[in-house]
N, CA and C atoms of all chains as a GROMACS GRO file, in nm:
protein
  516
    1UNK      N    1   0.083  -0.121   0.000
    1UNK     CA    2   0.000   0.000   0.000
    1UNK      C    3   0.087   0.126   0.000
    2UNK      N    4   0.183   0.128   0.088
    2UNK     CA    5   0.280   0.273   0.092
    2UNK      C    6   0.344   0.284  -0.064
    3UNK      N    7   0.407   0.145  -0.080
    3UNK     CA    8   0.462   0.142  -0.179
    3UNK      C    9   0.417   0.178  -0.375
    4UNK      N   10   0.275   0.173  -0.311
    4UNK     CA   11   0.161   0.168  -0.444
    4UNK      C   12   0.134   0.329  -0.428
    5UNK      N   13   0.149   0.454  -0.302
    5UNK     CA   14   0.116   0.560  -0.282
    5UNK      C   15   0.243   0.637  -0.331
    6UNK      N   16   0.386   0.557  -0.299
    6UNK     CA   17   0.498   0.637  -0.396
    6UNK      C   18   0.471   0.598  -0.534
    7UNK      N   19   0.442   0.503  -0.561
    7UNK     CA   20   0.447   0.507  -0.717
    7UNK      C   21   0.358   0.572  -0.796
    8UNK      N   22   0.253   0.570  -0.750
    8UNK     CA   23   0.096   0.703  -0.749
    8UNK      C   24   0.148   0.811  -0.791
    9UNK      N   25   0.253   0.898  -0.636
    9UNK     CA   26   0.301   0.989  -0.672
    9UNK      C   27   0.365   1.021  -0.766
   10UNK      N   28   0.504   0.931  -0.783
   10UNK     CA   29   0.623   0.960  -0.864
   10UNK      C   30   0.472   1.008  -0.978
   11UNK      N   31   0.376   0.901  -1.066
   11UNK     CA   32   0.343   0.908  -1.174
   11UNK      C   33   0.286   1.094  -1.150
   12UNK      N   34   0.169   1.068  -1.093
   12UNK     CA   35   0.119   1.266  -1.095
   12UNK      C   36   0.230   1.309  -1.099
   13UNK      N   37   0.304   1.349  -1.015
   13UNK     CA   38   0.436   1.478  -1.016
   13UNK      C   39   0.476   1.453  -1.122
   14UNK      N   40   0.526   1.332  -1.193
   14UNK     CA   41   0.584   1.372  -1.362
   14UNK      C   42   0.478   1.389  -1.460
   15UNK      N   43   0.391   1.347  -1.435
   15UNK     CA   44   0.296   1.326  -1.566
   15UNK      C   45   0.244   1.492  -1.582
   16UNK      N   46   0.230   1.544  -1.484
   16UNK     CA   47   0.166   1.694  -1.480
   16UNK      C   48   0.305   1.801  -1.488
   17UNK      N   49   0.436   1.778  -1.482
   17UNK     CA   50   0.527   1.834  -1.430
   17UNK      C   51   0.525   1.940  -1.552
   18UNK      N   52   0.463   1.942  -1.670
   18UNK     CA   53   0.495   2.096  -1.792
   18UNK      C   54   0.356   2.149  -1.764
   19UNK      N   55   0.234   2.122  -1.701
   19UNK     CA   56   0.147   2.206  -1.653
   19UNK      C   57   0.200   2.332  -1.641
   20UNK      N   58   0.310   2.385  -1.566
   20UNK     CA   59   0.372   2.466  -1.488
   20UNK      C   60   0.438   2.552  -1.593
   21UNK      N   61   0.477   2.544  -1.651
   21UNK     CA   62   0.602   2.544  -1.793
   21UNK      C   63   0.477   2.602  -1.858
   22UNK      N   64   0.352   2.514  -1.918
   22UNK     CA   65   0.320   2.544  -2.043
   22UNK      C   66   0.251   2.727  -2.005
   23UNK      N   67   0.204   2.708  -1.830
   23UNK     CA   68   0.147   2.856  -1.752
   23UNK      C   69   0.226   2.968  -1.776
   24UNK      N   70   0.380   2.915  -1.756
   24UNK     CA   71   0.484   3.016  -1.684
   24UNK      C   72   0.518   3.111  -1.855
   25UNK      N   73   0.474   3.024  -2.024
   25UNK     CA   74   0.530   3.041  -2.122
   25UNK      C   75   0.395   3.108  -2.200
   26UNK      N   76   0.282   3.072  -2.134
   26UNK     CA   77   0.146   3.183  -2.214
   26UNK      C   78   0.142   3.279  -2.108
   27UNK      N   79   0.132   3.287  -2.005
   27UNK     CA   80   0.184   3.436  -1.914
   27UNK      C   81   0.295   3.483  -1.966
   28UNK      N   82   0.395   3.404  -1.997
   28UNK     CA   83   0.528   3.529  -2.017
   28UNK      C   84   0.530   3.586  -2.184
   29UNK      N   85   0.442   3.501  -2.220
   29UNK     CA   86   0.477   3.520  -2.386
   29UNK      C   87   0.603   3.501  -2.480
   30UNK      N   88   0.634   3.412  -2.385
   30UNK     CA   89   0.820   3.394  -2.424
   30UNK      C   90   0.849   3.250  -2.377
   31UNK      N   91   0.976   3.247  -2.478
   31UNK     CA   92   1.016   3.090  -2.484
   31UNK      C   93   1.179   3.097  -2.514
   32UNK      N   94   1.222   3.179  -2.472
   32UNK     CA   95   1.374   3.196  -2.545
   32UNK      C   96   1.454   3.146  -2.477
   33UNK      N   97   1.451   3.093  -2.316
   33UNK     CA   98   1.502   2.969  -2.274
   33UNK      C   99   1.504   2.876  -2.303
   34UNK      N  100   1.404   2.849  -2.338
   34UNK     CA  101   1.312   2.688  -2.339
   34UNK      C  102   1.403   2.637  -2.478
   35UNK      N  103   1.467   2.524  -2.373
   35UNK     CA  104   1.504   2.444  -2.520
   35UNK      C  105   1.450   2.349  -2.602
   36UNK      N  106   1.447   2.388  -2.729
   36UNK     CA  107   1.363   2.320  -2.851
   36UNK      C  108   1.388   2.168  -2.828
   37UNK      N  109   1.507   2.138  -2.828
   37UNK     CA  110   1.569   2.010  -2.836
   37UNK      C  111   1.529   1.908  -2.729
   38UNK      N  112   1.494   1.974  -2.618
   38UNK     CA  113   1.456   1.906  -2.495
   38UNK      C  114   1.279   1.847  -2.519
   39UNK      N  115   1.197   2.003  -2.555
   39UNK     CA  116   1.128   1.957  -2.582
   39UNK      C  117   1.055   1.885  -2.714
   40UNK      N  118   1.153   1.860  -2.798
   40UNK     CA  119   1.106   1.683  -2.909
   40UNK      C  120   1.180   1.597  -2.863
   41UNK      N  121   1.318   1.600  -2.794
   41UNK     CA  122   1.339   1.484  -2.712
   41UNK      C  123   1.235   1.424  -2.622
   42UNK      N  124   1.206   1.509  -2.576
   42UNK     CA  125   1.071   1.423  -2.477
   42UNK      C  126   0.985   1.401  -2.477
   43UNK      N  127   0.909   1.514  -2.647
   43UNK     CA  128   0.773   1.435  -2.672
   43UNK      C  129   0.763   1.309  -2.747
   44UNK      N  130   0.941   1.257  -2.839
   44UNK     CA  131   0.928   1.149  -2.906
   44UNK      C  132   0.931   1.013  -2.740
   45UNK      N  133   1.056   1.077  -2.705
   45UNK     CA  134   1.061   0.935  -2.588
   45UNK      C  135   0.941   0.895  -2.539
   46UNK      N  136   0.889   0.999  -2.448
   46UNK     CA  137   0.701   0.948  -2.470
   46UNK      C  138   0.620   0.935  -2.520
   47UNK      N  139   0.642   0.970  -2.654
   47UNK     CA  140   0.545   0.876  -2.743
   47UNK      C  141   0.590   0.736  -2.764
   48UNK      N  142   0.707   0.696  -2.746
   48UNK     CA  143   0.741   0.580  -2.746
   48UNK      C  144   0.692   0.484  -2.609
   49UNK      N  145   0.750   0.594  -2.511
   49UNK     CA  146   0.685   0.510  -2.406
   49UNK      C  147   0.538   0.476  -2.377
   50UNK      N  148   0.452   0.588  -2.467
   50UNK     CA  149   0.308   0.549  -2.492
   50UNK      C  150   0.288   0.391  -2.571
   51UNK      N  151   0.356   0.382  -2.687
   51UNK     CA  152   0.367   0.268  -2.768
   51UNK      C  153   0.438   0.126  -2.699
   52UNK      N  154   0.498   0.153  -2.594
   52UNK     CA  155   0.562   0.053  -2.528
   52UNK      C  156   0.481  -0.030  -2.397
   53UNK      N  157   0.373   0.108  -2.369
   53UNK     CA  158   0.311   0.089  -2.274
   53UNK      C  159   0.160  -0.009  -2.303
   54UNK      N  160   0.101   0.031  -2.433
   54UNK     CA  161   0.019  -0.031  -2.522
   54UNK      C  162   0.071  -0.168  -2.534
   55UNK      N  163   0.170  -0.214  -2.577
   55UNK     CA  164   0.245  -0.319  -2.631
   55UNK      C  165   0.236  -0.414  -2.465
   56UNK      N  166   0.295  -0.358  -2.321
   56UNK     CA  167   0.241  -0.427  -2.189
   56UNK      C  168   0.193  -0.455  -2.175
   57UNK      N  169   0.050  -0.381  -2.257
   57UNK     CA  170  -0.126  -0.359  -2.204
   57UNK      C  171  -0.132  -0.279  -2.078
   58UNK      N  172  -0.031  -0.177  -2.051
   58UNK     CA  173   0.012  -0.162  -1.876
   58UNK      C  174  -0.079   0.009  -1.921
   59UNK      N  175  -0.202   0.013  -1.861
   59UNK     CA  176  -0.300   0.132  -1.875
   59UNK      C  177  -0.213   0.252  -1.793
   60UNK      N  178  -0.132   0.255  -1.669
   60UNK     CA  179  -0.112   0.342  -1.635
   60UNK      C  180   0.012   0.407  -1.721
   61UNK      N  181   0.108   0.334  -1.757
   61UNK     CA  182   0.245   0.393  -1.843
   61UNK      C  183   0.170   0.436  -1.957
   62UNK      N  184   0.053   0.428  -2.008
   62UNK     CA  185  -0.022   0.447  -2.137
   62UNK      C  186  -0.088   0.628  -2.083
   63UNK      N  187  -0.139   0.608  -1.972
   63UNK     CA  188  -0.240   0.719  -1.970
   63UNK      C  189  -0.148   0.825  -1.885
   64UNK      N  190  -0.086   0.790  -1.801
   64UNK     CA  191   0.060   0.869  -1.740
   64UNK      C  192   0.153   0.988  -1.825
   65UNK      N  193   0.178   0.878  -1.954
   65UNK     CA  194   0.250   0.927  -2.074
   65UNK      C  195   0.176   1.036  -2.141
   66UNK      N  196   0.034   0.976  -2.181
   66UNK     CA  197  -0.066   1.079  -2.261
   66UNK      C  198  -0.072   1.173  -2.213
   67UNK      N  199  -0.057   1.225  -2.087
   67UNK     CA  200  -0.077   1.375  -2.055
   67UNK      C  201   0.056   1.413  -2.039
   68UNK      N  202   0.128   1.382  -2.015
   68UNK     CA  203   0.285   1.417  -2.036
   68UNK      C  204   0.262   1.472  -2.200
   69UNK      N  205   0.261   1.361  -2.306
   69UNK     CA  206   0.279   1.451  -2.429
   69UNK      C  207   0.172   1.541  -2.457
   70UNK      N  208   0.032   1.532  -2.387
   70UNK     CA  209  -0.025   1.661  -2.414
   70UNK      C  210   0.036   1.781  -2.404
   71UNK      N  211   0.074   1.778  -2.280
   71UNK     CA  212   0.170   1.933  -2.197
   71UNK      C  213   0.281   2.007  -2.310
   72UNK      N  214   0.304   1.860  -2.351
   72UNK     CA  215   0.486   1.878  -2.425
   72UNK      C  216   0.406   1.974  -2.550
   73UNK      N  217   0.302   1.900  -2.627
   73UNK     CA  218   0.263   1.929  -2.759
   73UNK      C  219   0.208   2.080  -2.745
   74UNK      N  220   0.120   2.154  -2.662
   74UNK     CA  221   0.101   2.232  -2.634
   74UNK      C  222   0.211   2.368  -2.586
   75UNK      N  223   0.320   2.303  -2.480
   75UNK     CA  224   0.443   2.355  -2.500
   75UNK      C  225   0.531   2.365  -2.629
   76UNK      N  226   0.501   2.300  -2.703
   76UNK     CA  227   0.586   2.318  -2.871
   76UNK      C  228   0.481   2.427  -2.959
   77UNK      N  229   0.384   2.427  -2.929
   77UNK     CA  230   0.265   2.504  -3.011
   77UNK      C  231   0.320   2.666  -2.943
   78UNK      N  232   0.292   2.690  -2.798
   78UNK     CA  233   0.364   2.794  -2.751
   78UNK      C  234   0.539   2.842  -2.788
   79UNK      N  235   0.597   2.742  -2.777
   79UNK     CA  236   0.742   2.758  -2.792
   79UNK      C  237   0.751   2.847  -2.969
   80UNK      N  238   0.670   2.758  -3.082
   80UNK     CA  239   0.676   2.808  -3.204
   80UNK      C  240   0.610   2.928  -3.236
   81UNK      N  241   0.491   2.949  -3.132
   81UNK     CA  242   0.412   3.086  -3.131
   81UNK      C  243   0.495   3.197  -3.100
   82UNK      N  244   0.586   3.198  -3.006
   82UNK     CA  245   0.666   3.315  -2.924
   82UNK      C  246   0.791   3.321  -2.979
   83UNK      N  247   0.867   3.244  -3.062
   83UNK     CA  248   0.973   3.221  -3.066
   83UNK      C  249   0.987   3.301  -3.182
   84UNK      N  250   1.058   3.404  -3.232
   84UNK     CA  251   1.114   3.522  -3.311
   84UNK      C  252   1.135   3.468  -3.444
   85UNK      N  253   1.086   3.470  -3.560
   85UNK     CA  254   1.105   3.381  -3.718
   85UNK      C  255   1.222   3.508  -3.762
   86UNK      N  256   1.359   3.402  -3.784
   86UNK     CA  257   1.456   3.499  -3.858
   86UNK      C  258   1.454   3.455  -3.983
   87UNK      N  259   1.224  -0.861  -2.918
   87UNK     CA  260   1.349  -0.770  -2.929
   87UNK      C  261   1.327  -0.614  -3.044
   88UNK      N  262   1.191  -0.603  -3.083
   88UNK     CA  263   1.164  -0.514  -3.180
   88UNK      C  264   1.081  -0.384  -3.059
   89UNK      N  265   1.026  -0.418  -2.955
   89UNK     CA  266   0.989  -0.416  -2.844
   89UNK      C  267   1.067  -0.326  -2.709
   90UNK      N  268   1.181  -0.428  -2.738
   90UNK     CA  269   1.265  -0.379  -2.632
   90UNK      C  270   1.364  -0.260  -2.670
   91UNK      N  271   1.339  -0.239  -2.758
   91UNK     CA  272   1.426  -0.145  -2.823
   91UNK      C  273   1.346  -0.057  -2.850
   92UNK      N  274   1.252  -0.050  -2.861
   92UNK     CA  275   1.095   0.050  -2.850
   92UNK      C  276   1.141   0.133  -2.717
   93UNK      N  277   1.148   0.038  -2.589
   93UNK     CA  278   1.152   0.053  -2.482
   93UNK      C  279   1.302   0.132  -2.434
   94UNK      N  280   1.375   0.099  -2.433
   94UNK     CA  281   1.517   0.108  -2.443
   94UNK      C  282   1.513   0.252  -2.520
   95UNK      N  283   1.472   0.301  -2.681
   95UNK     CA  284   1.457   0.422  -2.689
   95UNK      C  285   1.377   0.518  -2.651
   96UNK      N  286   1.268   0.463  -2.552
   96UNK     CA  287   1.185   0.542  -2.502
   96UNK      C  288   1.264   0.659  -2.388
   97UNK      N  289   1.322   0.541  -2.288
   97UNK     CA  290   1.415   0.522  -2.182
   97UNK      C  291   1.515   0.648  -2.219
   98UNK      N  292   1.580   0.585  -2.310
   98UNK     CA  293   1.736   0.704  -2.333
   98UNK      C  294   1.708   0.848  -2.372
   99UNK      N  295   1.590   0.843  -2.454
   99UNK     CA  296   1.529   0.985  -2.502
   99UNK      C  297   1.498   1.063  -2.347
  100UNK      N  298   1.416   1.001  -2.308
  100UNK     CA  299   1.356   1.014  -2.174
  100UNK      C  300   1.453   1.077  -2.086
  101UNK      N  301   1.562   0.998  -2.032
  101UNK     CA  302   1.662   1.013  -1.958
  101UNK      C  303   1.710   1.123  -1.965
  102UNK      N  304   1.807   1.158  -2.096
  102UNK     CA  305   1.850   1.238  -2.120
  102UNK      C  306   1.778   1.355  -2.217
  103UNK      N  307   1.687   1.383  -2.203
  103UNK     CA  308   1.617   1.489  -2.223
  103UNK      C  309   1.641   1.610  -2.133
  104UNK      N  310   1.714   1.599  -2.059
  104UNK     CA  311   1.692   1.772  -1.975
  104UNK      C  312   1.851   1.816  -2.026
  105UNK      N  313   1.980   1.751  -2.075
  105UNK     CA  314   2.084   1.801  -2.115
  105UNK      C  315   2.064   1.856  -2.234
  106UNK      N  316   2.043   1.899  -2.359
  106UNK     CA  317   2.038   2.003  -2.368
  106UNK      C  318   1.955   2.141  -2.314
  107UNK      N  319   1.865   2.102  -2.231
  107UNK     CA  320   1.809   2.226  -2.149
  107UNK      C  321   1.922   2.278  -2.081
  108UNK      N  322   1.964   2.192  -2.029
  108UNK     CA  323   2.111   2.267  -1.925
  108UNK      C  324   2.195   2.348  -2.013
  109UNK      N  325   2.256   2.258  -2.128
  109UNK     CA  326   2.383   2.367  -2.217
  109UNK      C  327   2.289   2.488  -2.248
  110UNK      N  328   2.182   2.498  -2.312
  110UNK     CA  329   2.107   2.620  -2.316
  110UNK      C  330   2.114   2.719  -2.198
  111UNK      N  331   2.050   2.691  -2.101
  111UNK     CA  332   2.072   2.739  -1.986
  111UNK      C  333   2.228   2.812  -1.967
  112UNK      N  334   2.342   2.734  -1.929
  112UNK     CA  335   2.453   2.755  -1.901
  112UNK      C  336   2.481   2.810  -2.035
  113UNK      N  337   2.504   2.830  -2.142
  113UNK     CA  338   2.524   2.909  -2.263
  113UNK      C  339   2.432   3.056  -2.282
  114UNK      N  340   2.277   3.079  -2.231
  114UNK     CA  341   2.283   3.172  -2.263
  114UNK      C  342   2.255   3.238  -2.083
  115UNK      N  343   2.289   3.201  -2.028
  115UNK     CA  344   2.318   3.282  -1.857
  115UNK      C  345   2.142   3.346  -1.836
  116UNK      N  346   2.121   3.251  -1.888
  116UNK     CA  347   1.969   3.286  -1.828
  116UNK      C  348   1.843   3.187  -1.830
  117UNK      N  349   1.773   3.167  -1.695
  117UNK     CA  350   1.646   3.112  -1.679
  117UNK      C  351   1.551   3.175  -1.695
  118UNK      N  352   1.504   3.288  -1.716
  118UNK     CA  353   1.407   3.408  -1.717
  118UNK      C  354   1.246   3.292  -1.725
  119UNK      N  355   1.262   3.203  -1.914
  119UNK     CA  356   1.112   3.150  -1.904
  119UNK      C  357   1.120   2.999  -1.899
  120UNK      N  358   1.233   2.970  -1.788
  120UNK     CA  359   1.202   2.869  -1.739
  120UNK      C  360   1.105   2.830  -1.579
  121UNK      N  361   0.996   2.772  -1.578
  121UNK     CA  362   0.896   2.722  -1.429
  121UNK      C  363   1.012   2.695  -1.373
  122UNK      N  364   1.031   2.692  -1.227
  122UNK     CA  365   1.086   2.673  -1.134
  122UNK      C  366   0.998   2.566  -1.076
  123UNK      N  367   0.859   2.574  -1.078
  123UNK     CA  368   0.736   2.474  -1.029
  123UNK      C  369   0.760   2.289  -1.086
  124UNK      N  370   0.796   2.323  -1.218
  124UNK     CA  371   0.828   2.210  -1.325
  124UNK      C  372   0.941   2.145  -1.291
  125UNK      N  373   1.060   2.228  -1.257
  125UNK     CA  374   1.193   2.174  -1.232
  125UNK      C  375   1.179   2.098  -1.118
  126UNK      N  376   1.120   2.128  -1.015
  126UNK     CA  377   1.102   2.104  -0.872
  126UNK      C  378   0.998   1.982  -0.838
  127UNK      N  379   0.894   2.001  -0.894
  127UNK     CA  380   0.822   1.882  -0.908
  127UNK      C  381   0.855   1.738  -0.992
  128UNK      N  382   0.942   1.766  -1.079
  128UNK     CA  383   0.938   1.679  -1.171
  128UNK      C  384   1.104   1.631  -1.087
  129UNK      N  385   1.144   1.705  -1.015
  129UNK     CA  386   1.289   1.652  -0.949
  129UNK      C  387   1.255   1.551  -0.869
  130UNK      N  388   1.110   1.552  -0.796
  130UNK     CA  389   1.055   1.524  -0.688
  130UNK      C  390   0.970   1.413  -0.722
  131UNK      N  391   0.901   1.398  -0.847
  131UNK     CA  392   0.879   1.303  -0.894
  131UNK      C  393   0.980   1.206  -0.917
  132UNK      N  394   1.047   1.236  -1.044
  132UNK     CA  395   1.128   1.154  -1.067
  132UNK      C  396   1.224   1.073  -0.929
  133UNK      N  397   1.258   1.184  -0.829
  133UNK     CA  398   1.311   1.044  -0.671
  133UNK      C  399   1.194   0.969  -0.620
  134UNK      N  400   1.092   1.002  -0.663
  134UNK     CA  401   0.977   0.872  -0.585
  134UNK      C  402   0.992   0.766  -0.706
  135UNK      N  403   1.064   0.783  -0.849
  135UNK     CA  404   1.047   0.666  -0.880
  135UNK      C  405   1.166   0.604  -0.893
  136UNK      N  406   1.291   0.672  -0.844
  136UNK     CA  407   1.416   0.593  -0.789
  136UNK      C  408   1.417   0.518  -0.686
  137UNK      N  409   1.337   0.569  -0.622
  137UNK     CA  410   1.267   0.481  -0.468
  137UNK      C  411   1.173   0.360  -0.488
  138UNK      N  412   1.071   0.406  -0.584
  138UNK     CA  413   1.000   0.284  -0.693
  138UNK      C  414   1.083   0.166  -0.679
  139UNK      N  415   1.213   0.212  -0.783
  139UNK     CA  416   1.227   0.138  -0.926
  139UNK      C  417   1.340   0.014  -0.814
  140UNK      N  418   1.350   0.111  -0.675
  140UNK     CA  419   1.407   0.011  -0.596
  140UNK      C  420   1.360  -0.071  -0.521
  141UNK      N  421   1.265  -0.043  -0.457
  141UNK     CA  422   1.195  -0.147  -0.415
  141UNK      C  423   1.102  -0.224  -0.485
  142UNK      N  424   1.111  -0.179  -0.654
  142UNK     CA  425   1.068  -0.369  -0.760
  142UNK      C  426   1.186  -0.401  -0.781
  143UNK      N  427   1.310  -0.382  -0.737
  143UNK     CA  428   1.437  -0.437  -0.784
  143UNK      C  429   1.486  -0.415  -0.924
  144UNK      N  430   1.422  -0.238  -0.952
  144UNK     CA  431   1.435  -0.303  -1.162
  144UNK      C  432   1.572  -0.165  -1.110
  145UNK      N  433   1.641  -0.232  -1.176
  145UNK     CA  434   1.736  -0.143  -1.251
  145UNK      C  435   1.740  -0.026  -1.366
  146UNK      N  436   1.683  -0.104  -1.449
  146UNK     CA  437   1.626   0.013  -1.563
  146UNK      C  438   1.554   0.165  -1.529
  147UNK      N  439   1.460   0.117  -1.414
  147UNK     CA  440   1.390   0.241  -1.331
  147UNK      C  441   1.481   0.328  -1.286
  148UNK      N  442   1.570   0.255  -1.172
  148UNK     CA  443   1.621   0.357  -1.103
  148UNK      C  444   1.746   0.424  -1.188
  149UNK      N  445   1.804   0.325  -1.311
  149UNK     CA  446   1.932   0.373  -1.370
  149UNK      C  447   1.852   0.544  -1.447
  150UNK      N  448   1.759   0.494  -1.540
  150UNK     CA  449   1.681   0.617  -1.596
  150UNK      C  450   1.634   0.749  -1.527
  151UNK      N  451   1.595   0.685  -1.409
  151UNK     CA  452   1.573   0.837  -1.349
  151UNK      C  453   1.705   0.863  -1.259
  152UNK      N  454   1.796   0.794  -1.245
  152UNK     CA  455   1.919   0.897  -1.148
  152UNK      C  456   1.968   0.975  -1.258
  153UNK      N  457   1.957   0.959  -1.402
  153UNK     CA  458   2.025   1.030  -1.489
  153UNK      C  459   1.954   1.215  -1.560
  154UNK      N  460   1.798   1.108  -1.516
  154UNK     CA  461   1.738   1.265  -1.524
  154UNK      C  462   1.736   1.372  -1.418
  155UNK      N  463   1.753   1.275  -1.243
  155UNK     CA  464   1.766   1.360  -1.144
  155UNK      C  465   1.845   1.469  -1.216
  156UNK      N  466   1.995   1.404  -1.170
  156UNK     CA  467   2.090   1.468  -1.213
  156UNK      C  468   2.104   1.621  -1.294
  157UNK      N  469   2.012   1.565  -1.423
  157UNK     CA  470   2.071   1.681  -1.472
  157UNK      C  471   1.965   1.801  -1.427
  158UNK      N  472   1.814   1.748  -1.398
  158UNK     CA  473   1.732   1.829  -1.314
  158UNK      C  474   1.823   1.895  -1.198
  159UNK      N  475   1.933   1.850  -1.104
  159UNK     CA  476   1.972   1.955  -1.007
  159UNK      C  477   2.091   2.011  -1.082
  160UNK      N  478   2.139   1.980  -1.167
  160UNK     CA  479   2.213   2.083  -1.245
  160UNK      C  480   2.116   2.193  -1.310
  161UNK      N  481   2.045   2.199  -1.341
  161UNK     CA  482   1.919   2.271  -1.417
  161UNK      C  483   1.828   2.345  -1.304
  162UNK      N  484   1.855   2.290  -1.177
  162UNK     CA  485   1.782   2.347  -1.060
  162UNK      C  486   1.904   2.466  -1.010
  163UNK      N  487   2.050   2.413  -1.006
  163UNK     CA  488   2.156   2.506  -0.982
  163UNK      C  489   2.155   2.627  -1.084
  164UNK      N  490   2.136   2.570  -1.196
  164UNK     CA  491   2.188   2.717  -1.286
  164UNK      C  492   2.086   2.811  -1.288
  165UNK      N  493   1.940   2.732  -1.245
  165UNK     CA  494   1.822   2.843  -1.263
  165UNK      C  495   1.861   2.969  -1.113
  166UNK      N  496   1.887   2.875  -1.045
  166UNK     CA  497   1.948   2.952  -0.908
  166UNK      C  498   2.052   3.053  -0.945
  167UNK      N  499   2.144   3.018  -1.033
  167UNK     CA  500   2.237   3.083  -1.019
  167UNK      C  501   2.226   3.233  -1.150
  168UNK      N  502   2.148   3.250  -1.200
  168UNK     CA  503   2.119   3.260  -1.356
  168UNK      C  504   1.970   3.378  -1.313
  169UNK      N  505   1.871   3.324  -1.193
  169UNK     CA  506   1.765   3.401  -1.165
  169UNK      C  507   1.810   3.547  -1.078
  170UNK      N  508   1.751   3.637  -1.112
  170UNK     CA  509   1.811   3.760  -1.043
  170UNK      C  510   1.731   3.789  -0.878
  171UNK      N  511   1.785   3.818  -0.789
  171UNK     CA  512   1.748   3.797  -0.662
  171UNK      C  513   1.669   3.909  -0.638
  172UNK      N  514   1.568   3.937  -0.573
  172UNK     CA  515   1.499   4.063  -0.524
  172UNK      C  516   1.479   4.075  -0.406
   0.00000   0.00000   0.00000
């Protein structure tokens, strides 16, 4: 049971963790930190880990992941909105 | 084995996804529109599942996330060091 309440956690705290990010980047209107590279590194790895998780049948690495790459995809939509076209 | 390598690139993408956030960071001397909320939670996540990944005995768990800790408190240092104090 304790052990099923850390793993609970770990999943929320990462799965929601660009909630924060995607707030901090439509309030600021800016993205000129934010690295590009980080974020398609991490929306491909989790889409993989979505596809890996399917392949388990394991529902939580499936639905965990899905809102992780929501955040990300929405953070790339912002990142390309704010980001200066030279 | 078509599978595990699904998995395995999910993993490495995953892992190392916050290094180039850092060289960004440390290259342009500034966190300005980076969450501090994101860094912190997701630091905090990710040790509940080093704690996880140890008590199922998997290796893969805990090897993957000590690598993202990591560069999360490097990325937690430079935002520190990089944010202007008031």
């Amino acid at each position: 049971m304790f052990w099923q309440l850390i793993g609970v956690s770990a999943a929320c705290l990462t799965s929601f963790a660009f909630f924060p990010q995607v707030i901090k980047m439509y309030r600021g209107k800016s993205s000129k930190d934010i690295s590009l590279i980080t974020l398609v590194q991490l929306s491909l790895g989790v889409g993989l880990w979505i596809l890996y998780g399917a392949y388990l049948k394991d529902l939580i690495i499936v639905l965990a992941n899905s809102i992780t790459l929501l955040t990300l995809l929405i953070a790339l939509f912002l990142y390309r909105k704010y980001t200066i076209k030279i």
